[in-house]
N, C-alpha and C positions, 0 to 999 in steps of 0.2 A: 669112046667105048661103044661099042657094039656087039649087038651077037643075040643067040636062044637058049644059050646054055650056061645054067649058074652053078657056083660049085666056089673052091677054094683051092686055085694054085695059080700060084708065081708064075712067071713069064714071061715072055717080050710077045707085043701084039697081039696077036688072036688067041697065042698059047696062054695068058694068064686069064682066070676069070671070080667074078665077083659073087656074090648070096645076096640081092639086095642092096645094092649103093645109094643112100640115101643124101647123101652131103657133099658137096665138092669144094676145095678151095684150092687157091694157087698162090704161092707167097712171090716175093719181089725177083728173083731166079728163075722164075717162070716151071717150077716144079708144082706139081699137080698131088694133092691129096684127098683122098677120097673113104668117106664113110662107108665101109664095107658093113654093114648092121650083123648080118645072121651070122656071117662071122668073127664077128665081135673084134676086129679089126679095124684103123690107119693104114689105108696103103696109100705108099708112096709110088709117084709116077714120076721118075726123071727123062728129059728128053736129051739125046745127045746129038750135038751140031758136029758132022764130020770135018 
């Protein structure tokens, strides 16, 4: 996750962004979730192996 600008929308890469991520975890699947705070949000990050 990277970037300058926060806010709340879905996406793939640079098009999705966050309000504040405070928490990160990844379960055994290797998917990625993340404490979105200001948006009172779980999001979920799935990676796809082509």
């Amino acid at each position: 996750m990277a970037g300058r600008t926060s806010g709340y929308k879905d996406g793939t890469g640079t098009d999705a962004q966050f309000k504040n991520p405070d928490g990160v975890a990844v379960d055994s699947s290797g998917t990625v979730y993340v404490a979105d705070t200001l948006n009172h949000r779980i999001r979920k990050i799935e990676y796809k192996v082509p």
